[in-house]
C-alpha positions, 0 to 999 in steps of 0.5 A, a space after each residue: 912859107 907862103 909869103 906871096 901877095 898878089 898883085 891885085 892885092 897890093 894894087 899892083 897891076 900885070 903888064 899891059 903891053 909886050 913892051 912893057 913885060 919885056 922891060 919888067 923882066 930886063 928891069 928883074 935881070 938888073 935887080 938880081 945882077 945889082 942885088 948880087 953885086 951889092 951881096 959881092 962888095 959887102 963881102 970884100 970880093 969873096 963871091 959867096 951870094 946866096 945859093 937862091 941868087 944864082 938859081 934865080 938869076 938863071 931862071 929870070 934869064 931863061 924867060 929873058 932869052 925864051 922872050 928875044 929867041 921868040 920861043 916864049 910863051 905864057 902859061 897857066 903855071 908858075 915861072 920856074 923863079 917863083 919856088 925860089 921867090 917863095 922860100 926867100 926870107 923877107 927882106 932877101 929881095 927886095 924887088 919880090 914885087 916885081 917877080 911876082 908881078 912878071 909871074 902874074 903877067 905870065 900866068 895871066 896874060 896882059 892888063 887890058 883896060 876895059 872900055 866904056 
């Protein structure tokens, strides 16, 4: 299933500074962190999230720590969350924009603004 749309598709454009990539991948950890509170509480407690929530979690936070250990690099393949944003069904995360755009920042490098 190939539900991906691209940012530019959607208006949505890659980060445009260091700062700014870092807070979407922060901002992607809180997502995944409430997302799995939110699936904990409606469940009374019984810690049965979604197998997906736990690779993703893991994955988002590999690139978080690669990015404060400095070892992170961009690249021209997918981030490791991506199989994993594909295969969710619609509605599963509903912060899939924001995956996609911290994908694309990364495949793509930052949004530079063209001078006039």
């Amino acid at each position: 299933m190939n539900n991906i749309v691209k940012p530019k598709e959607t208006g949505l454009k890659r980060a445009r500074t260091v700062e700014e990539y870092i807070d979407l991948v922060k901002n992607a950890l809180f997502e995944v962190e409430d997302l799995r509170a939110a699936i904990e509480y409606d469940n009374e407690g019984m810690h049965d999230a979604p197998v997906f929530l736990e690779k993703l979690e893991n994955a988002v936070r590999g690139v978080y720590d690669d990015m404060v250990a400095g070892t992170y690099a961009f690249g021209r393949e997918d981030l490791a969350f991506m199989s994993i944003v594909r295969d969710a069904e619609e509605g599963a995360l509903p912060f899939k924009y924001l995956l996609v755009r911290i994908n694309e920042t990364h495949k793509h490098g930052l949004e530079v603004e063209e001078e006039n």
